[in-house]
C-alpha positions as CSV (number, residue, x, y, z in Angstrom):
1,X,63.7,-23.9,-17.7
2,X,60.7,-22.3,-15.9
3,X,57.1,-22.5,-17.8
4,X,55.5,-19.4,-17.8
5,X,51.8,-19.6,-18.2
6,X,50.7,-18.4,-21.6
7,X,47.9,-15.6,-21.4
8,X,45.5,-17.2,-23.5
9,X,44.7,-20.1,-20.5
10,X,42.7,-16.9,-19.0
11,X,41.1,-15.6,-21.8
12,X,37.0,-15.8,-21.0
13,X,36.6,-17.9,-24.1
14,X,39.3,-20.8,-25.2
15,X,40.7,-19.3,-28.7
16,X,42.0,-21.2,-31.6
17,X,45.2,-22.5,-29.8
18,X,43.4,-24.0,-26.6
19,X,41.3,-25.9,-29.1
20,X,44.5,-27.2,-31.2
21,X,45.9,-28.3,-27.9
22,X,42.5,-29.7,-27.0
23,X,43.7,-33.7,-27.9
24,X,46.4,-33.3,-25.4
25,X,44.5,-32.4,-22.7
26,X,43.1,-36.5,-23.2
27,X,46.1,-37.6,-21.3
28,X,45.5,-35.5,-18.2
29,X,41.2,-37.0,-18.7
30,X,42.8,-39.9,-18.5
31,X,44.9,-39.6,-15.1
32,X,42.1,-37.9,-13.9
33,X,39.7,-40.8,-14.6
34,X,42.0,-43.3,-13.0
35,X,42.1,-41.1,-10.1
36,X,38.7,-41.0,-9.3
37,X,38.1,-45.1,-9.8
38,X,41.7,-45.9,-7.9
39,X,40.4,-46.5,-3.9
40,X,42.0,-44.3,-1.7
41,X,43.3,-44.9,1.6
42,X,42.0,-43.0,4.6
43,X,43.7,-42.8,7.9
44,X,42.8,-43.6,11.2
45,X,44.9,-41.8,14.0
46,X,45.0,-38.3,12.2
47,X,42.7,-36.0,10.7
48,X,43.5,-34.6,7.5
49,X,42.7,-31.5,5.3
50,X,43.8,-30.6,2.2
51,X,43.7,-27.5,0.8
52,X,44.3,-27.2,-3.0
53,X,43.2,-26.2,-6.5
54,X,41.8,-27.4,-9.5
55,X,42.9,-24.2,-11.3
56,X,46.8,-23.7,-11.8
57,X,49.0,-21.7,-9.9
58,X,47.8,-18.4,-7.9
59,X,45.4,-18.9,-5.9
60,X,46.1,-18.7,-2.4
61,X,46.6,-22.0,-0.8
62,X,49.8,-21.2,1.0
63,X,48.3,-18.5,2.6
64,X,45.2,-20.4,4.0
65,X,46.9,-23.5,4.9
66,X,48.9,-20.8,7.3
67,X,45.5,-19.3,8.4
68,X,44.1,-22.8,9.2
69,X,47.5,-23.7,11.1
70,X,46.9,-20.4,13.1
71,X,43.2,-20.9,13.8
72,X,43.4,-25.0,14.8
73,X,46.1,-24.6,17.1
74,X,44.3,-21.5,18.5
75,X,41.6,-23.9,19.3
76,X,44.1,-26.5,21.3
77,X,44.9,-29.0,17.9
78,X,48.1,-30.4,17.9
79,X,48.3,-29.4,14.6
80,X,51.2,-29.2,11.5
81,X,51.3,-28.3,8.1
82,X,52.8,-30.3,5.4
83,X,53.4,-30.4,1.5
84,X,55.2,-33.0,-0.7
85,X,58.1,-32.1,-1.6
86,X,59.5,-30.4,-4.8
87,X,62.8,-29.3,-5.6
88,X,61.3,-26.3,-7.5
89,X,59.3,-25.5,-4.5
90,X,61.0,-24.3,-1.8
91,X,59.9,-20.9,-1.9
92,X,56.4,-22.5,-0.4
93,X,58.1,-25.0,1.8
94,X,60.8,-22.2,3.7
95,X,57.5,-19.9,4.1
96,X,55.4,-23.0,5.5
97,X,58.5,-23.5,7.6
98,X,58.8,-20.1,9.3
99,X,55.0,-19.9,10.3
100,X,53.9,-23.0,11.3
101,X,55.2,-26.6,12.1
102,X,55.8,-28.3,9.4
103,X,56.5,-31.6,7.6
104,X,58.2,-32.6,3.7
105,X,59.2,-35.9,2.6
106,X,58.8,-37.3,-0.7
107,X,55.7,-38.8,-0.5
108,X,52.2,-37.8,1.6
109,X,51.8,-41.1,3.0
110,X,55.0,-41.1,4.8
111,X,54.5,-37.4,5.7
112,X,51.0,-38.4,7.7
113,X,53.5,-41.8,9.0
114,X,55.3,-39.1,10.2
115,X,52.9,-36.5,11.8
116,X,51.6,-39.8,13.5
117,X,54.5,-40.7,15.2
118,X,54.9,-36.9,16.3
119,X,51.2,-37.7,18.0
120,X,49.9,-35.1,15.9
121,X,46.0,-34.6,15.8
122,X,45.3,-32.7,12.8
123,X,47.2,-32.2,9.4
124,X,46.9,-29.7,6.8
125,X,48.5,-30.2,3.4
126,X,49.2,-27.1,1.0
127,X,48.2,-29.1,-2.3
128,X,47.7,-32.9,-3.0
129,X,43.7,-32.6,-4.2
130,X,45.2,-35.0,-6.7
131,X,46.6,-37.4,-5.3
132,X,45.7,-41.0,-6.1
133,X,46.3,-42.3,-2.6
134,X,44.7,-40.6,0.1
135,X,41.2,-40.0,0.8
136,X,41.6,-36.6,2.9
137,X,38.9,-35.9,5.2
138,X,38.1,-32.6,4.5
139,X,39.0,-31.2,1.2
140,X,39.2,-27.8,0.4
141,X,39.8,-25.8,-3.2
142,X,40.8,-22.2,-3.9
143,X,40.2,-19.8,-6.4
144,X,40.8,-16.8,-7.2
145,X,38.1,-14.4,-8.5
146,X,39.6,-12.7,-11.4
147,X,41.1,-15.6,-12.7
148,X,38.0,-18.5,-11.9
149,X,38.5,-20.7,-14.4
150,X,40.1,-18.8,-16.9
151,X,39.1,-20.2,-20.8
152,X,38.1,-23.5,-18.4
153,X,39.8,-25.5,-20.4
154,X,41.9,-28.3,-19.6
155,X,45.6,-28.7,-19.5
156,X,47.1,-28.0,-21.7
157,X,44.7,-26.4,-23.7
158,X,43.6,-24.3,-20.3
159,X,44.5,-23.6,-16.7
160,X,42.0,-26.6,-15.4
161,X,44.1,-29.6,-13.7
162,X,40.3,-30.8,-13.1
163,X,36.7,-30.1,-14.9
164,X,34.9,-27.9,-12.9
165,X,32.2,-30.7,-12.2
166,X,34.7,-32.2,-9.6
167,X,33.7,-29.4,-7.2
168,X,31.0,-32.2,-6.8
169,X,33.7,-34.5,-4.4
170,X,34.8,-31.6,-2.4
171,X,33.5,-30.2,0.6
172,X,34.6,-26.6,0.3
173,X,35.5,-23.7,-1.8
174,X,37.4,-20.8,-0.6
175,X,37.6,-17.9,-3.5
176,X,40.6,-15.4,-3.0
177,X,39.6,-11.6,-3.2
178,X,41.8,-8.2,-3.7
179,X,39.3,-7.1,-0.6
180,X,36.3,-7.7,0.9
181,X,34.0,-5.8,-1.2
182,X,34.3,-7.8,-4.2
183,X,31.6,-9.3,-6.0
184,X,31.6,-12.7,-7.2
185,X,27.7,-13.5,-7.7
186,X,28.0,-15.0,-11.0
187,X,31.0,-17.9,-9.5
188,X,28.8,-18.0,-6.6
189,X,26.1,-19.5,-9.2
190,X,28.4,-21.8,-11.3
191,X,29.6,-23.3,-8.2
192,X,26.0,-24.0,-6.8
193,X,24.9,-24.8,-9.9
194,X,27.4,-27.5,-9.9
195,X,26.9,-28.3,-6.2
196,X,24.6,-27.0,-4.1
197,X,26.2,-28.5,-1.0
198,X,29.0,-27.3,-1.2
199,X,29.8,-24.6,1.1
200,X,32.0,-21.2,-0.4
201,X,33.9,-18.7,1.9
202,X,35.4,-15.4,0.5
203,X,38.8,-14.1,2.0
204,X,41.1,-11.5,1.0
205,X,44.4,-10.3,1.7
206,X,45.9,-7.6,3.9
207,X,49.3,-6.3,3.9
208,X,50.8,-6.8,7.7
209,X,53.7,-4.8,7.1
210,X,52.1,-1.3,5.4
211,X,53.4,0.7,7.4
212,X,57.3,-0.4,7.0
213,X,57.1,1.6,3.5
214,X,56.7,5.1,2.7
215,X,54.2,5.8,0.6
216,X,55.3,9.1,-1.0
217,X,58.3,6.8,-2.9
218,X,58.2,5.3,-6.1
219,X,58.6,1.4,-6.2
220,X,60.0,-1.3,-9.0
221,X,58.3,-4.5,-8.0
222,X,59.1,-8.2,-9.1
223,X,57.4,-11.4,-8.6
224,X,57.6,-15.2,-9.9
225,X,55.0,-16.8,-8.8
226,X,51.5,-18.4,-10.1
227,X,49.4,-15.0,-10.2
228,X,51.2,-11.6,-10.4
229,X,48.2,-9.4,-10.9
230,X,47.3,-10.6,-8.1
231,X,50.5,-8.9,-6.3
232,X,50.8,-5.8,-8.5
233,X,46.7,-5.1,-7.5
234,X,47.1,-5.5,-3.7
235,X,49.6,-2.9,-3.9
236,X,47.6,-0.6,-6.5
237,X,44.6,-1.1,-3.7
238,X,46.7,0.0,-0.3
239,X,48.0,3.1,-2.8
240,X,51.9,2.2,-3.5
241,X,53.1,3.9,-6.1
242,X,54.2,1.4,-9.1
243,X,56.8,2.8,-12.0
244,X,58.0,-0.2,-12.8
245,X,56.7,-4.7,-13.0
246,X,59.1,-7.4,-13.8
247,X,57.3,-10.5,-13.8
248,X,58.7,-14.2,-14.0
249,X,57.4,-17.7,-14.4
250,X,56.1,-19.5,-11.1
251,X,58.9,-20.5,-8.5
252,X,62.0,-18.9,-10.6
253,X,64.9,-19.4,-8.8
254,X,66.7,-16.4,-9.0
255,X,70.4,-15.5,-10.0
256,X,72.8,-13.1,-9.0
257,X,72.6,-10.9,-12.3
258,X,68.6,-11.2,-12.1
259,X,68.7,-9.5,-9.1
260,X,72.2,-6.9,-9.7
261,X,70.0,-5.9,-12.9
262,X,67.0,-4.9,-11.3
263,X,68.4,-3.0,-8.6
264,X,71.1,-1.1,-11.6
265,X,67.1,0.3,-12.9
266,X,66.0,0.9,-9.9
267,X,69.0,2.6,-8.9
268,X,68.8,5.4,-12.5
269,X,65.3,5.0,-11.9
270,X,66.0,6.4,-7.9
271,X,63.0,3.5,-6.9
272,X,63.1,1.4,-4.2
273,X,62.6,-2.2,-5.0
274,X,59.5,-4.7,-3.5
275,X,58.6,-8.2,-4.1
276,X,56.5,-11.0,-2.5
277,X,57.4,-13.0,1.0
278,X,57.6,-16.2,-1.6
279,X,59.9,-14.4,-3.6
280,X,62.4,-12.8,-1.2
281,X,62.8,-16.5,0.5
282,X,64.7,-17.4,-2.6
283,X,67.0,-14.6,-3.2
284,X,71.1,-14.5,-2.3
285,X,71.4,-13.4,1.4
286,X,73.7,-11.2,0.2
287,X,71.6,-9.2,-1.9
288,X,68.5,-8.7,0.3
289,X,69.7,-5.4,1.5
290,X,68.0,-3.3,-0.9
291,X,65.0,-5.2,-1.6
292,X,61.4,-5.1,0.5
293,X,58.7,-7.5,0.4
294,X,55.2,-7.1,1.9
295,X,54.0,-9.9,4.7
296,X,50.1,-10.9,3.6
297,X,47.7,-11.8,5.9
298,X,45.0,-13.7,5.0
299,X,41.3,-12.7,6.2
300,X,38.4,-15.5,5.9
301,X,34.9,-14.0,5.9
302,X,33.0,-16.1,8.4
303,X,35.9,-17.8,9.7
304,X,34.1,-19.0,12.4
305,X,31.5,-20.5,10.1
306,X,34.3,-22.2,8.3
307,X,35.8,-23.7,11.7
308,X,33.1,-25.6,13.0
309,X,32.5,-26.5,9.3
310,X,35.9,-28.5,9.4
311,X,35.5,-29.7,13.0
312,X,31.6,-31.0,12.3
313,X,33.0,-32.9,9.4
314,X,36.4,-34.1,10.8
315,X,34.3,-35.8,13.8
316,X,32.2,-37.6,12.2
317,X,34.9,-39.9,11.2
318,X,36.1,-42.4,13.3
């Protein structure tokens, strides 16, 4: 059975419930705790970023761990993507797969064993911020900026994995926009606040495929992953017209009547059907035919800024 992330982990305040599940959130402190004593191995003949999150879910790391790839192999890396894997995550791993070069195993040492033997230079990992055994050398953490930190709780209690205070081992922080205008000033000062080294990057998202869709038609969309707002509002923004959301938990694998059902509404409804890149991955081949999904692109605001960053840092270590 898929979790679905209760509402109240986003609230701006924790409510009564996050503070009854408060004393569980010790066992997570804990784990946390050993991680940050437990000495972590660093590697010598590859360089290795991670890009992950301290919030839960929805915030963009697939997509910049596929911008990265693009950009260091632009600049004449030998360069792969990886992510441990999860049998409940092959939506990420199939996407990962189909734009970049890419590496799963079971465990992130043997996936950089790997890389190695394939002479690779420079490896990016989608997730792994908390693993207990590597020492990445660069570090990177998404957010997104309606969500933050949500009631900044821990889990289970909140969306946290980590206290916000560990911003204060990373190196960078890139915050996920609907578009470039947005205005995050007051996350801009939390984060500084926290660390005032750390440097922040905005990005936001742009559909590739826009003009595949006609705009005059009337749309049911459907998504399961870790922010759906986030979906639905990229869609509101670039003016598709939405009659009907169906949202379900993070990485649902998806069944035949799931599927048969929504197309039987859209069908009385006379909609046409869209849903994420993430999502389409997982449905039955057989019953793509009638369902769209929108290719995102993600922009980084001084990218350049954010390359040499990673390359400064990366060369400093022997």
């Amino acid at each position: 059975m898929k979790f679905k992330k209760p509402n109240f982990w986003d609230y701006k305040k924790p409510n009564l419930v996050a503070y009854l599940l408060s004393p569980l959130s010790l066992i997570v402190k804990i784990n946390n705790l050993i991680l940050n004593i437990k000495p972590k191995k660093k590697f010598k003949n590859i360089k290795t970023i991670c890009v992950g999150n301290i919030y839960v879910g929805g915030t963009g790391k697939t997509p910049t761990v596929i911008k990265l790839y693009e950009i260091f192999k632009t600049n004449g890396f030998k360069v792969s993507t990886a992510k441990k894997f999860y049998n409940d995550q092959k939506d990420e791993n199939s996407i990962l797969k189909n734009r970049s070069k890419f590496i799963t195993l079971d465990s992130r040492q043997k996936i950089i064993q790997k890389a190695i033997e394939e002479n690779c230079e420079l490896l990016i990992f989608d997730d792994g911020l908390q693993d207990r055994q590597i020492d990445y050398d660069f570090k990177l953490v998404c957010f997104d900026n309606k969500k933050w930190v949500g009631n900044s709780f821990i889990i289970p209690s909140g969306p946290m994995r980590e206290k916000i205070d560990s911003l204060k081992k990373y190196d960078a922080v890139i915050i996920k926009n609907i578009d470039k205008k947005s205005d995050q000033n007051e996350i801009y000062k939390s984060i500084n606040k926290i660390n005032p080294k750390i440097k922040i990057f905005d990005s936001f998202f742009k559909i590739k495929n826009k003009d595949e869709f006609n705009l005059n038609d009337k749309f049911l969309i459907f998504s399961g992953i870790g922010n759906s707002n986030s979906f639905r509002e990229i869609l509101i923004k670039n003016n598709f017209n939405i009659i009907k959301e169906i949202v379900f938990p993070d990485h649902y694998n998806y069944k035949n009547h799931d599927i048969l059902n929504m197309m039987k509404v859209a069908e009385n409804k006379n909609i046409k059907i869209i849903t994420t890149e993430k999502d389409y991955v997982k449905i039955p081949t057989s019953l793509r035919e009638k369902i769209d999904f929108i290719k995102i692109d993600l922009e980084i605001l001084e990218q350049k800024k954010l390359t040499e960053l990673i390359e400064s840092k990366i060369s400093e270590i022997n």
